[in-house]
N, C-alpha and C positions, 0 to 999 in steps of 0.2 A: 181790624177787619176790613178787608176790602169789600167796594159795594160795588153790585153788576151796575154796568151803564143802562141798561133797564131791568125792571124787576118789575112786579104782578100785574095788574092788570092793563099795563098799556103792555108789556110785553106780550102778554095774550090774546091783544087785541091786532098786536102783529102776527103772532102765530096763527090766527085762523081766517086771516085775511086773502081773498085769492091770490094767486101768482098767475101770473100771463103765462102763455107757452111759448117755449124757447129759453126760459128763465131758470134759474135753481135757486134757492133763497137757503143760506146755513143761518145759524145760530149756534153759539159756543156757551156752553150752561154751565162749566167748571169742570175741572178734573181731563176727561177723557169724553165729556158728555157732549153729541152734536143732536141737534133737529137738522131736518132737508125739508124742504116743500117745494114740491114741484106744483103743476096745473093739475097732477094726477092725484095728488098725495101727499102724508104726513109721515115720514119717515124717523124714526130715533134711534140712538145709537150710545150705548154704555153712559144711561145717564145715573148721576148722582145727585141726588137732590130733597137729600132725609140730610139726618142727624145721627143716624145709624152706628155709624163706626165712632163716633165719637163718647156717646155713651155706650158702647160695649166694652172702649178699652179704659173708658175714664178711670184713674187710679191706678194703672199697671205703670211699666217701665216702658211703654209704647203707645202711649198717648196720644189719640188719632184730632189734636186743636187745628181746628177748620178755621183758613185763610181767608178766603173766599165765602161771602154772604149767600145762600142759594136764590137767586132769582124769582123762583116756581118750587112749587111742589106737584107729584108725581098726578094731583088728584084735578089739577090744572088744565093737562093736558089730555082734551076730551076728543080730539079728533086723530087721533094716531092710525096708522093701519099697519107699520110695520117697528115693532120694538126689537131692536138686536142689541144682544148682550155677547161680546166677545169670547168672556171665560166666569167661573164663576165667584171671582172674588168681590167682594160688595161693593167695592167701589164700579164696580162696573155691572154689574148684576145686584142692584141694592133691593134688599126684600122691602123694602117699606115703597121704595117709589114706583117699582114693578106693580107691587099690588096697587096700590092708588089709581096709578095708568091706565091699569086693566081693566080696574071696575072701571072708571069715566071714561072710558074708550072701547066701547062692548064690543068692537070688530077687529079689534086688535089683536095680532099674533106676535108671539113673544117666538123670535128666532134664537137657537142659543146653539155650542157644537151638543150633537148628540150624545158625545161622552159625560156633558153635565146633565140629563136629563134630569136621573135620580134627584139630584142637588135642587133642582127648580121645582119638582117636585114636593120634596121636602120644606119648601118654603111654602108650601101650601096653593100653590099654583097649580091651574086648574089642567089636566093632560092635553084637554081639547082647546087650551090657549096655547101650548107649547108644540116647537117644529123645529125638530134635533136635524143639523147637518153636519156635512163633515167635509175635506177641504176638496175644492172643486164642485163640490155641489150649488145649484144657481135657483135662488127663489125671484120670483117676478110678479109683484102685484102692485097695484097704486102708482103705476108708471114707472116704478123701480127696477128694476135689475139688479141681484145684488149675487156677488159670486163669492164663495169663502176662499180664502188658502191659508195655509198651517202660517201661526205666528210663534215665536221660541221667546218664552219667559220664565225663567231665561235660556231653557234648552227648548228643543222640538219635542215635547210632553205624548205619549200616548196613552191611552186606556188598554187593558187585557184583550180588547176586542181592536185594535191596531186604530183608535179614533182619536183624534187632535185634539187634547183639551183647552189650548188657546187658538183662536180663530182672528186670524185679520180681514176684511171686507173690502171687495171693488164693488163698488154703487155707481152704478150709470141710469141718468135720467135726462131727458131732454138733449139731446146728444153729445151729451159730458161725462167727464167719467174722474173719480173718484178714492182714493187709496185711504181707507180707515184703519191702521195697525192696528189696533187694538193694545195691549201691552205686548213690546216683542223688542229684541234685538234687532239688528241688519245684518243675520245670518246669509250664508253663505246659498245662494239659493234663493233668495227673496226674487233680485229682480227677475230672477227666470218665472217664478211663481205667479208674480204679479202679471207679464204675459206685454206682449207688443202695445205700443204706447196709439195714439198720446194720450198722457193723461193731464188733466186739469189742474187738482188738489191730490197733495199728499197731505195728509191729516197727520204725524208723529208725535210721538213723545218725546219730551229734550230729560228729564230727570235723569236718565244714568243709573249707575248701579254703584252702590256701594256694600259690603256685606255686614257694616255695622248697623245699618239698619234695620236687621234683621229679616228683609220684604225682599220677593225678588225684585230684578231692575229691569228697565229701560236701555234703547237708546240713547245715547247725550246727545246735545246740542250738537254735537261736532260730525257726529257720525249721522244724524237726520238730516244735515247738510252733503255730508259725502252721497247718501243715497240719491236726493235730491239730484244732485248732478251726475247722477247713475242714470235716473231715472229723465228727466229734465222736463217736468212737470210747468204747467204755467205758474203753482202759486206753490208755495210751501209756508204749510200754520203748523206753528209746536202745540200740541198739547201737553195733560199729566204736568203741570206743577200747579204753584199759589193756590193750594188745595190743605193739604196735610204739612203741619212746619216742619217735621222729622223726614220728610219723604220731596223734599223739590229742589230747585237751582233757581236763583234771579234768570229772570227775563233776559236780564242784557248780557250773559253767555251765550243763549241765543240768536243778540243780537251781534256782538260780534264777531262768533262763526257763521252768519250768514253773509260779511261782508266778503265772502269766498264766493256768494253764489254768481251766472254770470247775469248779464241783466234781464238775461230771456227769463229768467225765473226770479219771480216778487216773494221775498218772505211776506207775509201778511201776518200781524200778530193780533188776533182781536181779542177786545174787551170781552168779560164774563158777560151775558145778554145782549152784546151787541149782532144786529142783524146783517145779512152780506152778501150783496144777491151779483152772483157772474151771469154769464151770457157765453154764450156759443164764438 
């Protein structure tokens, strides 16, 4: 098992610490999962931080043995204001830490695309915590900015009503700005979606797609690099692996496709809990 570089209560003692203005502060919680804190606000993004999928699938042929120690639990995090779940598979929409969040976080809004409504619903989540969008729509609270566009996992997914069921996120704060895939390929279309630069962080996935895995895929390593220098971002961090053993790639795939990047662009790979605060 790997153990976050920090876990419970010093990590929480970071989290609800101020941040000065001009500042963005990330944290990487495992999987696909970020915190943001600006001077405004407590921002989160597709976190997982149950146990969930691992005892749903315990004993099938798809056995969800979790890599990665969680840090925190959902019930932890009491000062949230904006909870965004990309799409609504549990690793990224997890029913157990959503709920926890929500109760310890009473002003918290759970943003998800609108085509999952029903689904967040279904998880017994409350309508008036829930705020369905869809791609190009822009929520703005707690000094956030955050703007959707369609994410492809592994196609460009709609609902009967023409709505995105995978959602990737630009988050701008403090006059930074921010690229969250979500789960998605580097479809044909992305950088135009994503929209005139600069931008800061690209947040990707390096796991790939394979079809015996039975799960859709990701991006690899190779191709989150390609974007990267599509895009020419100041930083580039892989997310989605040392999660699930059936579902990731070693790190240092990553690490060798980024020695492609040129040096205006820093791969950055952070520890599960560790904190990482840029600047303008």
């Amino acid at each position: 098992m790997i153990e976050p570089l920090c876990w419970g209560e010093p990590l929480i003692e970071q989290i609800e610490s101020p941040v000065p203005p001009g500042r963005l502060v990330l944290w990487w919680l495992g999987q696909s999962g970020f915190l943001f804190k600006s001077s405004g606000g407590l921002l989160a993004v597709d976190l997982y931080l149950s146990e969930y999928l691992t005892r749903k699938y315990a004993g099938t042929d798809r056995e969800h043995v979790r890599m990665t120690r969680s840090p925190l639990r959902g019930r932890d995090l009491r000062q949230v204001d904006l909870l965004l779940a990309s799409h609504k598979h549990s690793d990224h929409l997890d029913p157990e830490t959503a709920a926890e969040l929500l109760e310890a976080s009473p002003s918290a809004q759970l943003i998800i695309p609108a085509a999952i409504r029903d689904h967040a619903l279904g998880l017994g989540i409350s309508a008036d915590r829930i705020r369905g969008i869809d791609a190009d729509d822009v929520v703005e609270a707690a000094g956030f900015r955050v703007r959707a566009i369609p994410a492809a996992h592994e196609g460009l997914e709609r609902d009967r009503d023409g709505r995105f069921l995978h959602l990737g996120f630009v988050i701008e704060s403090e006059g930074m700005r921010v690229y969250h895939s979500g789960d998605s390929l580097a479809y044909d279309g992305l950088v135009e979606n994503l929209g005139p630069g600069p931008f800061d962080v690209l947040l990707l996935p390096i796991n790939g797609r394979d079809s015996a895995r039975g799960v859709p895929g990701n991006m690899s390593a190779a191709e989150a690099v390609n974007l990267a220098m599509a895009v020419r971002p100041r930083y580039l961090v892989p997310h989605h692996y040392d999660m699930f053993t059936f579902n990731t790639v070693p790190i240092d795939e990553f690490r060798g496709a980024a020695r492609r990047l040129p040096s205006r662009i820093e791969a950055r790979i952070l520890k599960c809990g560790e904190r990482w605060e840029i600047t303008r």
